[in-house]
C-alpha positions, 0 to 999 in steps of 0.5 A: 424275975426268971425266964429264958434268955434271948441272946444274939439276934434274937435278942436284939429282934426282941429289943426292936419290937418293944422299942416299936422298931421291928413287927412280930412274925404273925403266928399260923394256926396249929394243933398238937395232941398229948397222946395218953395210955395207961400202962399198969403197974406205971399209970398214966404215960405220954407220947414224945417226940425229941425235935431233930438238931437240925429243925428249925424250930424247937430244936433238940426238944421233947414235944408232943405230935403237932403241927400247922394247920394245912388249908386243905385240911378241910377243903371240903366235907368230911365224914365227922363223928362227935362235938361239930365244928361250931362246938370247937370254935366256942371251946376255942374262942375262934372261928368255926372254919378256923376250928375245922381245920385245927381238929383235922390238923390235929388227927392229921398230925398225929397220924404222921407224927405217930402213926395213930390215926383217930378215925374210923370206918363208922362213927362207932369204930377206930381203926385198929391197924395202921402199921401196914405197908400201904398205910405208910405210903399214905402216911408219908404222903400226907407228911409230903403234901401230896395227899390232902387229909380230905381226900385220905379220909374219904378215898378210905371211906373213914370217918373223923372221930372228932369224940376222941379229942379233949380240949385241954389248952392254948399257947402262943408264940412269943412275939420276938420268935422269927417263927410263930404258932397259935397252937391248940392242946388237944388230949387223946387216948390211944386206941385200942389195938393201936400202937406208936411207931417209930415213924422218922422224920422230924422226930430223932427219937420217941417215948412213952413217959410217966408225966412225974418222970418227964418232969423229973428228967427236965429238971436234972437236965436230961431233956429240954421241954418247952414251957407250953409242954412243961405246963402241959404235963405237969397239969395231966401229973395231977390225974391218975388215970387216963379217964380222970383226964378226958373227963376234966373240964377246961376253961380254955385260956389264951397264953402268951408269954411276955418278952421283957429287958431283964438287967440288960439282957432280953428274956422270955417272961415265964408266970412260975418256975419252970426250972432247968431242962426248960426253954 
């Protein structure tokens, strides 16, 4: 049996929650999103973003744009294009106010995290530019908390464009991890005449990769994904195309890996091998 070693405090926060001595940390809802493009003659790429050293957090890790789900993200109506909230919650197996705030959670992310912005004047547009100066300053303001996602959208008059998203998973933190998510995977294509920037923040560095390349690299050692990413990736490694990937069908399930004593070291339970570069 493999999986990544709890070593430390960790370990023994392991140790006491299967022995019923300690309570697992309740896990915050959250949404990250696999941002695609199709970039000939290289195919399929994905968005990631390197965790800074200092976060708290999946540290030193290529992850994709995510994060909590923030209360306010649907503090009130929002001008809403594609599937409605009670659409998601079925897709999600959730309530339907905690699926509101996962779809914006993951367009708000995004945007902060990337500087794409799925969202539009009309529910037939996306917005086409959003590299300018006053852009920013609404950017980092939501990053900041003193811009609701609400109050963004509707002082711009746009509208969310809940079409652009796929559901595509759903992940959550083991349970000896001081911090927990629930998190939703969601899929989504660049927009045309968009593009990712540099944005700074949690993020040290940003690319564009094949996945076949992504998971070449994790396995000699060259960057660190997490299981959830890993798995992520290599399911879209299957598609060729961008569109092959929005039109795949999926049955949402629920993933938690296990943590279990393995010769007397405590361990994260993994289902297969995910091989080095991983955890």
């Amino acid at each position: 049996m493999g999986g990544i070693p709890l070593r430390g405090e960790l370990g023994e926060r392991a140790r006491d929650i299967l022995a019923g001595r300690a309570e697992p940390v309740p896990a915050r809802d959250a949404a990250t999103v696999v941002l695609l493009r199709e970039t000939p003659p290289r195919g399929v790429e994905v968005y990631l973003l390197r965790r800074t050293a200092s976060m708290a957090f999946a540290a030193g890790a290529c992850v994709f744009p995510g994060g909590s789900v923030d209360p306010r993200d649907a503090d009130h109506a929002l001008a809403w294009a594609g599937p409605p909230p009670a659409e998601w919650a079925r897709v999600f197996r959730t309530a339907e106010g905690t699926a509101r705030g996962l779809v914006c959670a993951a367009v708000r992310e995004t945007f902060e995290e990337s500087g794409v912005l799925l969202a539009g004047l009309s529910e037939r547009e996306v917005v086409a530019d959003t590299t300018g100066d006053d852009w920013e300053v609404d950017r980092l303001a939501l990053i900041d908390r003193s811009l609701s996602f609400a109050d963004f959208l509707a002082r711009r008059s746009l509208v969310l464009r809940a079409d652009l998203l796929r559901p595509w998973g759903h992940w959550i933190t083991p349970e000896a991890e001081p911090r927990r998510f629930d998190t939703r995977f969601f899929v989504a294509a660049l927009p045309r005449g968009q593009r990712t920037r540099d944005v700074g923040g949690e993020a040290d560095q940003v690319i564009w990769v094949r996945p076949a390349d992504a998971l070449d690299r994790a396995g000699r050692g060259l960057i660190r994904l997490m299981p959830p990413t890993y798995r992520t990736i290599r399911e879209i490694s299957l598609h060729p195309t961008v569109a092959d990937v929005l039109a795949t069908e999926r049955e949402i399930v629920s993933y938690m890996p296990d943590i279990a004593e393995v010769d007397g070291e405590m361990r994260i339970v993994l289902d297969d091998d995910y091989g080095p570069g991983v955890g």
